[in-house]
C-alpha positions as CSV (number, residue, x, y, z in Angstrom):
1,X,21.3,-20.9,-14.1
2,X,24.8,-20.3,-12.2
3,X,25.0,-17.5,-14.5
4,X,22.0,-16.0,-13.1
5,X,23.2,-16.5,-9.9
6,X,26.3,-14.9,-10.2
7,X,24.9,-11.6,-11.9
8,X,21.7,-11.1,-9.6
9,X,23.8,-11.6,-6.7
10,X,26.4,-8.8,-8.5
11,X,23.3,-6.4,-8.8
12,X,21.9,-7.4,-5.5
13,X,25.1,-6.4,-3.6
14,X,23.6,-3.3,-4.0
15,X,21.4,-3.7,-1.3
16,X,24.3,-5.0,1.0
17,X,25.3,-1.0,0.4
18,X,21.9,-0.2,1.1
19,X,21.8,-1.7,4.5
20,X,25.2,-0.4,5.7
21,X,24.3,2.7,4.6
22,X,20.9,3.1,6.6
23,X,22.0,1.4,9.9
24,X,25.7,2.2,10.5
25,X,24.8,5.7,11.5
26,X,23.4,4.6,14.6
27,X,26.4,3.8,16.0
28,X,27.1,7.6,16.0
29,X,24.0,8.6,17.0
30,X,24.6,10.1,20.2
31,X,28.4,10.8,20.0
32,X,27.6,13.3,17.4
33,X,24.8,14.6,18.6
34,X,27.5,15.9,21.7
35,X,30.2,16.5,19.9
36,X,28.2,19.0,17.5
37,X,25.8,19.9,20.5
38,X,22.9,19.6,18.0
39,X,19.2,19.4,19.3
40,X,17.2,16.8,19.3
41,X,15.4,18.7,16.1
42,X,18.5,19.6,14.5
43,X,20.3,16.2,15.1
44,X,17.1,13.7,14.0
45,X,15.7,16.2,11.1
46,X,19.5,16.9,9.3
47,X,22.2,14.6,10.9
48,X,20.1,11.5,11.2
49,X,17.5,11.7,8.8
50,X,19.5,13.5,5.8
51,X,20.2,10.3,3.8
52,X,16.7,9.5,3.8
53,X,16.2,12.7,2.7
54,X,18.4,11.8,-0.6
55,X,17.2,8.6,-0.9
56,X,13.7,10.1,-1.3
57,X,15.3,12.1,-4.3
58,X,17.3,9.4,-5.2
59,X,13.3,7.1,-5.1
60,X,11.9,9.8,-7.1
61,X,14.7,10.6,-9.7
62,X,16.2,7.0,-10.3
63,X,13.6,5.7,-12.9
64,X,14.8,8.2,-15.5
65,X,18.5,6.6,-16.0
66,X,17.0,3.5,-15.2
67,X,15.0,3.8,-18.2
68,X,16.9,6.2,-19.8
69,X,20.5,5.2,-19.7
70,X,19.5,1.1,-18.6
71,X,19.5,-1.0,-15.2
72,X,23.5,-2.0,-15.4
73,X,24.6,1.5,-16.1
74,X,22.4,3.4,-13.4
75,X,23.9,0.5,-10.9
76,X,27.5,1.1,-11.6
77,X,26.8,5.2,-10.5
78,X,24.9,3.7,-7.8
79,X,28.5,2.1,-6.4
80,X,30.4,5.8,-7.0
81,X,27.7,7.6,-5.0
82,X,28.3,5.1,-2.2
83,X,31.8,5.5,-2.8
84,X,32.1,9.3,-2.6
85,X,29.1,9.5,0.6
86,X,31.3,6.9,2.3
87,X,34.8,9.2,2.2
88,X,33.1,12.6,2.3
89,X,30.8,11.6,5.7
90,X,34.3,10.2,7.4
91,X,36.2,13.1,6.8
92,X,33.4,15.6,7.2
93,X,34.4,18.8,10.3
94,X,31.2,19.9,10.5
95,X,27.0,18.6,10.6
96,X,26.4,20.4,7.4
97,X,29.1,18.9,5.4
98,X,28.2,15.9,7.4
99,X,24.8,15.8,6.2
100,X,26.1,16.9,2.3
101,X,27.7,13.5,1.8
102,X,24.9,11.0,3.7
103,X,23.1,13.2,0.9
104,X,24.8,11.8,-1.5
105,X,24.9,8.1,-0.1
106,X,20.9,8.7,-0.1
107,X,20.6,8.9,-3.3
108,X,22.4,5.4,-4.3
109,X,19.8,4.3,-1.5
110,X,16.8,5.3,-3.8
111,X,18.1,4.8,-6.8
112,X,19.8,1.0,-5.9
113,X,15.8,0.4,-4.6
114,X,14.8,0.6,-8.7
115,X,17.6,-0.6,-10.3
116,X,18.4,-3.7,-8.5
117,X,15.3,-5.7,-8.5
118,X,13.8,-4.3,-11.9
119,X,17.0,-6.1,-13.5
120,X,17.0,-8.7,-11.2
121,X,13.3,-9.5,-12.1
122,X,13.9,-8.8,-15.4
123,X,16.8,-11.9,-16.1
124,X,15.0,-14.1,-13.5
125,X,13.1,-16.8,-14.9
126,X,9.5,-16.9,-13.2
127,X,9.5,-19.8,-11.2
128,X,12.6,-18.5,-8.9
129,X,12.1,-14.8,-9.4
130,X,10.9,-14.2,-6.1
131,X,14.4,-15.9,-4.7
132,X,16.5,-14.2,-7.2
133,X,15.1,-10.5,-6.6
134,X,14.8,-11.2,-2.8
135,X,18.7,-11.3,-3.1
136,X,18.5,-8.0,-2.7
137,X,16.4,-8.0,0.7
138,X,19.3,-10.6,1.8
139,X,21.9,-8.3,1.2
140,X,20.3,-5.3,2.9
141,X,20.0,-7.4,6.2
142,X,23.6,-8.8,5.7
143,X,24.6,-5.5,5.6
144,X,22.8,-4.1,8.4
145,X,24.3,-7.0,10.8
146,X,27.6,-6.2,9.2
147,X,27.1,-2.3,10.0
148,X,25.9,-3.7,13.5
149,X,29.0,-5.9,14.3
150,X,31.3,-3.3,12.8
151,X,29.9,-0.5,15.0
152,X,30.4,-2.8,17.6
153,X,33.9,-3.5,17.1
154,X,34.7,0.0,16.1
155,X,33.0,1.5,19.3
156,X,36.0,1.8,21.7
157,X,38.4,2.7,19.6
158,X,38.6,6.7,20.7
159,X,36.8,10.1,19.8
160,X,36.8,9.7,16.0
161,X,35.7,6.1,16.4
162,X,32.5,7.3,14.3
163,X,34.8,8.2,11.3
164,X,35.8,4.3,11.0
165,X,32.2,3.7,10.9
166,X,30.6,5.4,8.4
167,X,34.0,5.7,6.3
168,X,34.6,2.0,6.0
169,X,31.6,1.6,3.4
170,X,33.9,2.5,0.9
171,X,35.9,-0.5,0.5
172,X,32.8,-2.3,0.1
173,X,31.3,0.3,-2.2
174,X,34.7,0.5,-4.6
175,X,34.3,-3.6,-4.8
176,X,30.5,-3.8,-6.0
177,X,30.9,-0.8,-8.6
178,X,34.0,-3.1,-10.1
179,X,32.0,-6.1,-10.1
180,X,29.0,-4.2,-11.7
181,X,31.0,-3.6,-14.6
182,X,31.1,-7.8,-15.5
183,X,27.1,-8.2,-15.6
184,X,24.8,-8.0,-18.9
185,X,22.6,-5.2,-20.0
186,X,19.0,-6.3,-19.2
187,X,17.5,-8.1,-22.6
188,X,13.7,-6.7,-21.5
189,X,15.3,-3.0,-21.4
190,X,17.1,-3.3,-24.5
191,X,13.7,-4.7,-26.1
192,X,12.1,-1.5,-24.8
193,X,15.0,0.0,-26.9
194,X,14.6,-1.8,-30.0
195,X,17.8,-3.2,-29.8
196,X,16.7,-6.9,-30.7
197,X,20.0,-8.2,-31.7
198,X,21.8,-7.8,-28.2
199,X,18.7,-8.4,-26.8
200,X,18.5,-12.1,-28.2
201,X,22.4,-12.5,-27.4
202,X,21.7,-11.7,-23.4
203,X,18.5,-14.2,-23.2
204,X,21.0,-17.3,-25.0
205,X,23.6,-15.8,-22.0
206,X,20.9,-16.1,-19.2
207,X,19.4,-19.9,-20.6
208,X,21.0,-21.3,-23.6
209,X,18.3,-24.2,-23.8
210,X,15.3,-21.7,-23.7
211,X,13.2,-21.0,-27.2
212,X,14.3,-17.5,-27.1
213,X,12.1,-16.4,-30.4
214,X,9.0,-17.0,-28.2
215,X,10.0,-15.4,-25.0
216,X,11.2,-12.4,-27.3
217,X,7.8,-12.7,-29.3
218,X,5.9,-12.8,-26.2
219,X,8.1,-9.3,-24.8
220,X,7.8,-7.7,-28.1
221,X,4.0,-8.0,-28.2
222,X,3.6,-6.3,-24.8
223,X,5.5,-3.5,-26.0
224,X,3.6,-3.3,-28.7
225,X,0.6,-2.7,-27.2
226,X,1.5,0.0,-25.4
227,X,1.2,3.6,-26.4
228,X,3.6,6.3,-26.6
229,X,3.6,8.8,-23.6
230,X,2.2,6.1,-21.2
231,X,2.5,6.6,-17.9
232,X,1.8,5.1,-14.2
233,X,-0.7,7.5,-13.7
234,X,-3.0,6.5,-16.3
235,X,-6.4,4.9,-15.4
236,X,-5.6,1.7,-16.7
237,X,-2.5,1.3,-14.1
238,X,-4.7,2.4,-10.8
239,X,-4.5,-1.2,-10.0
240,X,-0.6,-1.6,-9.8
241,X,-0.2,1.6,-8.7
242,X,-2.6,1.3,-5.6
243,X,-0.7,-1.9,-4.9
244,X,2.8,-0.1,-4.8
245,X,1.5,2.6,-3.0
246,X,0.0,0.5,0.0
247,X,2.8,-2.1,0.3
248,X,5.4,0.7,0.7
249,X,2.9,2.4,2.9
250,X,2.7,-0.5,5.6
251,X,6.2,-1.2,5.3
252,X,7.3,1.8,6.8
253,X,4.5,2.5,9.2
254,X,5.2,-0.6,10.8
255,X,8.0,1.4,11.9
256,X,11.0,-0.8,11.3
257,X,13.4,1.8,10.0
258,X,12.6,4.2,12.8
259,X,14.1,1.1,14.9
260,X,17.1,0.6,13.0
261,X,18.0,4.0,13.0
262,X,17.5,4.3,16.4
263,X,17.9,0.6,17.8
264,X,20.7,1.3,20.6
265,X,18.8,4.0,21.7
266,X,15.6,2.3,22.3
267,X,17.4,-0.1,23.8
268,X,18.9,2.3,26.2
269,X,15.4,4.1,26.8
270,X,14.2,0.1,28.0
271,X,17.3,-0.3,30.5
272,X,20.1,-1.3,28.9
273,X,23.3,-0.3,29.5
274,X,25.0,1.3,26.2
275,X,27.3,-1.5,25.7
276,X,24.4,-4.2,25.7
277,X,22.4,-2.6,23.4
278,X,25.0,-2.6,21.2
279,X,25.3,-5.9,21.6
280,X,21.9,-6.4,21.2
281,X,21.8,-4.4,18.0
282,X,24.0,-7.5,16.5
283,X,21.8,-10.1,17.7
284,X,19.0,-7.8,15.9
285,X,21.1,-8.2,12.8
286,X,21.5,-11.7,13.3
287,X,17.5,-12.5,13.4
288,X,17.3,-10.4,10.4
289,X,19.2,-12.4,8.5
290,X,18.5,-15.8,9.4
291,X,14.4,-14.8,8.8
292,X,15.3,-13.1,5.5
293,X,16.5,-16.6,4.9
294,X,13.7,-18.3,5.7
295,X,11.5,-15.9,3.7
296,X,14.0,-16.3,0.3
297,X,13.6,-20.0,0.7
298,X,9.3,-20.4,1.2
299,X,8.5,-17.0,-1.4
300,X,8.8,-19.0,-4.3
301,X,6.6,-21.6,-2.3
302,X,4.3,-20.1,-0.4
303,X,4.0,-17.3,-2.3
304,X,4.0,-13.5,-1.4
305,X,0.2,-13.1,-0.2
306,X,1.3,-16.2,2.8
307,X,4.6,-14.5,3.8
308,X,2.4,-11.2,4.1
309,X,-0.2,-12.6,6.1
310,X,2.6,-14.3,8.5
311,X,4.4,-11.1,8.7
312,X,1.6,-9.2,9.9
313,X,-0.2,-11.1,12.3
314,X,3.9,-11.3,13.7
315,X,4.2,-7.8,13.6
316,X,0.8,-7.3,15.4
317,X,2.0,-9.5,18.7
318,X,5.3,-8.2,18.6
319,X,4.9,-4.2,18.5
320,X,1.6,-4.9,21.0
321,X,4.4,-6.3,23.7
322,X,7.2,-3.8,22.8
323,X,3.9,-1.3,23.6
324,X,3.5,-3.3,26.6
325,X,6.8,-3.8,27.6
326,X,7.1,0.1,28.1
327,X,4.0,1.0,29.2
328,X,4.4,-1.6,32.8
329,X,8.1,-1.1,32.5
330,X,9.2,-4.8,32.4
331,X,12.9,-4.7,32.9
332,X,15.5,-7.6,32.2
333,X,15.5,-8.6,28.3
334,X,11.9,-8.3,28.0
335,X,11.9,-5.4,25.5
336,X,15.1,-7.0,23.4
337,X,13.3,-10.1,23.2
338,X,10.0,-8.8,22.1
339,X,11.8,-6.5,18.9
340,X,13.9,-9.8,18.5
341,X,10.3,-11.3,17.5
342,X,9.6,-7.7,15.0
343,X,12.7,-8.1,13.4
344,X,11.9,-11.9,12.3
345,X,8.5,-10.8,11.5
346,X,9.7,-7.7,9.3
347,X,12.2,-10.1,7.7
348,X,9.8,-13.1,6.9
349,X,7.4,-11.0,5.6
350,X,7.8,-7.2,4.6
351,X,11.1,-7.6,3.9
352,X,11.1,-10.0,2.1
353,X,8.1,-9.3,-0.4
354,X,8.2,-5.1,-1.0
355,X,11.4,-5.3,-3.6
356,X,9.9,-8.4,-5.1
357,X,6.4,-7.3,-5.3
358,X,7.0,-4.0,-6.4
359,X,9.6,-4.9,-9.0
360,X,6.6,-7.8,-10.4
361,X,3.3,-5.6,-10.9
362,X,4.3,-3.0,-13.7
363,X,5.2,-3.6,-17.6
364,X,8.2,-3.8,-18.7
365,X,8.1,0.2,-20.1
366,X,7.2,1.3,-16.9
367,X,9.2,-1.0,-14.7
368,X,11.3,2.1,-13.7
369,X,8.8,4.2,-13.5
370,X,6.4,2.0,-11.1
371,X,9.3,0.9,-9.2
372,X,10.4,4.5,-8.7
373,X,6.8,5.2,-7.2
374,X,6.2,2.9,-5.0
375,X,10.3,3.4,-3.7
376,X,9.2,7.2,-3.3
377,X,6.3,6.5,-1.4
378,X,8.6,3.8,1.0
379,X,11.3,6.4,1.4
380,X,9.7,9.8,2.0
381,X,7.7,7.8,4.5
382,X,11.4,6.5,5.8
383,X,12.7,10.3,6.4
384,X,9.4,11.4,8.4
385,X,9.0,8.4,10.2
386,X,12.9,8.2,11.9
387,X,13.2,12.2,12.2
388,X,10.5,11.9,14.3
389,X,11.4,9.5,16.6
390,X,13.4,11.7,19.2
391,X,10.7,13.9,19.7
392,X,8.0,11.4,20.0
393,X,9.9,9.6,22.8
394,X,10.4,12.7,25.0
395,X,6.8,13.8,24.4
396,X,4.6,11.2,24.4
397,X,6.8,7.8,25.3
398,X,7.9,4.9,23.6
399,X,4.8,3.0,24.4
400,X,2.4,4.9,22.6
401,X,4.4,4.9,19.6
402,X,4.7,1.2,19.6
403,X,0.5,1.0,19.8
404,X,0.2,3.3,16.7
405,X,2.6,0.9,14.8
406,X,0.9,-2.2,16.4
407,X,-2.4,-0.5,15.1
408,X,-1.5,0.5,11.6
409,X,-0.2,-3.5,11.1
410,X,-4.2,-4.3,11.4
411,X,-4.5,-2.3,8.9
412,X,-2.2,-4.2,6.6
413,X,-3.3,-7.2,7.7
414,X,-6.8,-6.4,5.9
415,X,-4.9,-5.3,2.8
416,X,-3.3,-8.5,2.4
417,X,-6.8,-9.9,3.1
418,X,-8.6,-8.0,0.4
419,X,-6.6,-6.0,-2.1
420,X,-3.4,-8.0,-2.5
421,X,-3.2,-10.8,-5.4
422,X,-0.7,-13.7,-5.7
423,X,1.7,-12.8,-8.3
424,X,4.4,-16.3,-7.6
425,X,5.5,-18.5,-10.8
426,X,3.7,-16.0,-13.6
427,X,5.4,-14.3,-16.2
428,X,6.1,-10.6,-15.9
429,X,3.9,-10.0,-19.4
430,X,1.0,-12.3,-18.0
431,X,1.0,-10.4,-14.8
432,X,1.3,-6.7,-16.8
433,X,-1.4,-7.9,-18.6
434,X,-4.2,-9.2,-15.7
435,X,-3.0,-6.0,-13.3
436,X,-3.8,-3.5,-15.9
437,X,-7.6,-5.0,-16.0
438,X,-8.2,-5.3,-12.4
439,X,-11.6,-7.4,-12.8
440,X,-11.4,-10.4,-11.3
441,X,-7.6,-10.1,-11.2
442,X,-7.2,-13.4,-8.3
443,X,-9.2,-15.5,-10.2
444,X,-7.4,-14.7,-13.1
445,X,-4.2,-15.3,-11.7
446,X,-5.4,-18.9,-10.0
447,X,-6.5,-19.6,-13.7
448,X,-2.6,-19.2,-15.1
449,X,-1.6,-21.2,-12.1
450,X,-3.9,-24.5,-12.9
């Protein structure tokens, strides 16, 4: 099991990338917005929102060498293009060359959104998968408080302070694609590649006292059952895919990366002095973390469905008095306070389940396929959502986009209600194989349980 440990949490760095990536550009939000005099359009549709763009392509692209060329490979190229994004962006005279090289770190956004957790799930052993993959959501909020407290720190140091801050990803970034190099192959891709014999050698790696010929029996029959050319968009996977689409859906219209992107500068619009919201953006980071926790430790327990359902009624209050907040204008800490309570609600729920949800409902020939989907869906939602966000304020005000987010988080409330099944402590074939026969499928999956 320490084995385990010590190659999800290799992958799952990944996601510490991730995290960095997204949120240490708001540190430079509005210092290069002036230096390159950009407009509001200009500055939240290519400067801010460009790695999103990429990580849209990298969502939609990185199932091919995830299948193609295997999980470990794709995440070593995952580490250059953080590596390259990281050095071009500091160095970068210009907002198009700029926006090039967050490009670039986009795409090891989307792609590291596969990768990670498919191979995560895929060593995992069912009864701590959700822990092991949610690795990955822990290392995306420990690198967003890390971007936080680094943007912080780095905020006074003179007119290219912004260069420190998106340039230092790539020490970082050079460490995990060196580390990457030490982990396994995936035994359920190499199955999916017929190569048995290394296959049977990782599963004695991952548990030496489990009876590998039945686990490998039990993989081998799934692929055998499937039929060349599959894919997610066949009418026997409307089930799982309606499932990915939805959970990415809600997860971004709850607007959480809009706020990260843009956290000092909400913070700003509710009073603050530039400073304290800085500051404030740490404390963000740190209730991010310490609820990601929290949701690692009780997902294996609780389950997904109950960490969704505490999420969203969270989310609900919270983004209702951050609507509030701005509509009455209640000064002081009110409006730091309220997305204090968002941030734990994201984290404990949302945050927590998506990678580990997402990375659960697909077979094993589709993994990348299903997890490229559902990333797609998250992250093309993630551009549009953020780019908008300047606009929207100076139009219509902060408060009414808080309602609409408070609003669409009824809506996901009722999904988790109605649509979404349990998926904790079953095996990735016995969930393939109740998801792709929808009839009935939480009965059937209380059966397995009992």
């Amino acid at each position: 099991m320490k084995k385990i440990w010590i190659w999800s949490i290799t992958a799952a760095l990944a996601g510490f990338l991730f995290g960095f990536d997204t949120v240490v550009i708001s540190g430079a939000d509005k210092k290069l917005q002036m230096l390159w005099n950009s407009s509001d359009v200009f500055h939240g549709t290519i400067v801010m929102a460009m790695a999103l763009w990429g990580t849209v392509v990298g969502a939609l692209l990185g199932g091919i060498p995830t299948n193609k060329i295997g999980r470990k490979k794709t995440l070593i190229w995952i580490g250059v293009l953080y590596t390259v994004s990281a050095l071009g962006s500091a160095f970068a005279n210009d907002p198009i060359t700029f926006a090039v090289f967050r490009f670039i770190g986009g795409l090891g956004v989307g792609a590291s959104t596969i990768a990670a957790p498919a191979y995560i799930s895929e060593i995992a052993p069912a009864k701590d998968r959700g822990k092991l993959v949610g690795l990955y959501q822990f290392n995306i909020v420990f690198g967003i408080l890390v971007a936080f407290f680094s943007n912080y720190l780095l905020n006074g140091i003179g007119e290219n302070a912004w260069r420190w801050m998106v340039g230092v990803e790539a020490i970082p970034a050079a460490i995990y694609t060196l580390f990457t190099l030490t982990v396994p192959k995936s035994p359920r891709w190499l199955l999916t590649k017929l190569r048995n014999d290394e296959a049977k050698n990782v599963l004695r790696l991952i548990n030496p006292d489990q009876d590998v010929e039945k686990l490998m029996l039990e993989i081998k029959t799934e692929n055998e059952n499937t039929v060349s050319g599959e894919n997610i968009f066949m009418k026997k996977y409307r089930f799982p895919l309606l499932l990915a689409f939805l959970i990415a859906f809600f997860n971004q219209l709850s607007g959480i990366n809009a706020f990260l992107y843009y956290a000092p500068r909400i913070l700003e619009e509710a009073g603050l002095g530039e400073s304290t919201a800085l500051l404030s953006s740490i404390g963000i980071g740190v209730i991010n973390m310490a609820f990601t926790l929290l949701g690692i430790y009780l997902i294996d327990r609780l389950g997904r469905k109950q960490l969704m359902y505490i999420g969203s009624v969270g989310y609900i209050v919270s983004l209702s008095l951050v609507s509030c907040a701005f509509f009455f204008e209640w000064g002081g800490m009110a409006v730091p306070i309220f997305l204090f309570l968002f941030i734990a609600s994201h984290a404990v729920g949302q945050g927590t389940v998506i990678w580990v949800f997402i990375s659960e409902i697909f077979p094993n020939h589709l993994r990348g396929s299903g997890q490229s989907f559902g990333s797609s869906v998250h992250w093309i939602l993630a551009a549009v959502v953020p780019s908008l966000i300047p606009i929207l304020f100076t139009t219509i005000g902060p408060g009414v986009v808080f309602s609409f987010f408070a609003f669409m988080m009824v809506l996901q409330l009722l999904f988790v209600v109605f649509i979404m099944p349990e998926t904790k402590g079953i095996s990735l074939e016995q969930l393939s194989k109740m998801l792709t026969n929808k009839k009935n499928v939480n009965s059937k999956i209380i059966d397995v349980k009992k």
